[in-house]
N, C-alpha and C positions, 0 to 999 in steps of 0.2 A: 506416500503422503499425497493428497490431493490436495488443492487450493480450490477455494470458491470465493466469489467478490459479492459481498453483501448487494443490493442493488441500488443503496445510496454510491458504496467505493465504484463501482461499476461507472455510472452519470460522472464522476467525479474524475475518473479515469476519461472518460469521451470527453468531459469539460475540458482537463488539460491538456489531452492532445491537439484539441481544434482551436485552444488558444496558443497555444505554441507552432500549429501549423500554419495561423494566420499571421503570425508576427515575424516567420522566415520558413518560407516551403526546405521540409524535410526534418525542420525541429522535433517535430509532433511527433514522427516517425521514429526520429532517435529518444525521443521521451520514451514510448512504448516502447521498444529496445530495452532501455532500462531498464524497465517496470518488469521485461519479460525475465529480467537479470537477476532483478532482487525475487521474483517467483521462485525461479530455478535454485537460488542459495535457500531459500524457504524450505524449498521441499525436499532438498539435501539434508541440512540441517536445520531442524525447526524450533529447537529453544537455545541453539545460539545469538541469537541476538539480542538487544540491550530488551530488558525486560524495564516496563512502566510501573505496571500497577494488577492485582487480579488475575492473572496469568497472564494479561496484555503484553503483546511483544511489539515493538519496533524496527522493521530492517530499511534502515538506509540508503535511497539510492546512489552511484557511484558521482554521477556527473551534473544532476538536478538539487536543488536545493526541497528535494520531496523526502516523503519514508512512508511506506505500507505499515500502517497497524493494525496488528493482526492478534487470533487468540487459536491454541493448538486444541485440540477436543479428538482423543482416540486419535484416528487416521486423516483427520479433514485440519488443513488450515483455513480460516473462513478472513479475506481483508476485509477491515472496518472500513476503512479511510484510507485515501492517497492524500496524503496530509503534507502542506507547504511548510516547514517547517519553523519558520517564522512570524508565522500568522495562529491565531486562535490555537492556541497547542492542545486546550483540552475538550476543544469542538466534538468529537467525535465519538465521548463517552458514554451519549445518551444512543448511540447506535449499536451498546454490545449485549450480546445474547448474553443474557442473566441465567441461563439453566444451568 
């Protein structure tokens, strides 16, 4: 299984690590840790996680209040969204591959 980050989740991923690194040096760092966490259960197992909508899946991060949204296609997991999970919950829908 490969993972690719769309290149809005991508901006969205630099966005949160550099506000988490400016609100306590080393935060940022352990955000990306996670994020590198929920990849690795991704690409273990790819449609265990809570499914949305459309073959849209959701994985959780452990220790952030975030979740990768993501869609499986063949061999590629593609992230939509590093999505806060309290905020705008269905932002991210107009960012998924329709093929």
């Amino acid at each position: 299984m490969r993972i690719e980050f769309a290149a809005a989740a991508e901006r969205e991923l630099d966005e949160v690590v550099s506000y988490f690194e400016a609100r306590r040096p080393g935060l940022g760092l352990a955000f990306a840790a996670e994020v590198a966490s929920a990849v690795a259960r991704i690409e273990q197992y790819p449609n265990a996680r809570q499914s949305l909508s459309g073959g849209t899946r959701r994985c959780l991060l452990r220790k952030f209040e975030y979740g990768l949204v993501y869609q499986v296609r063949g061999d590629v997991a593609t992230v939509y969204a590093v999505m806060h999970l309290r905020r705008r919950p269905t932002y991210w829908r107009s960012r998924l591959d329709t093929k």
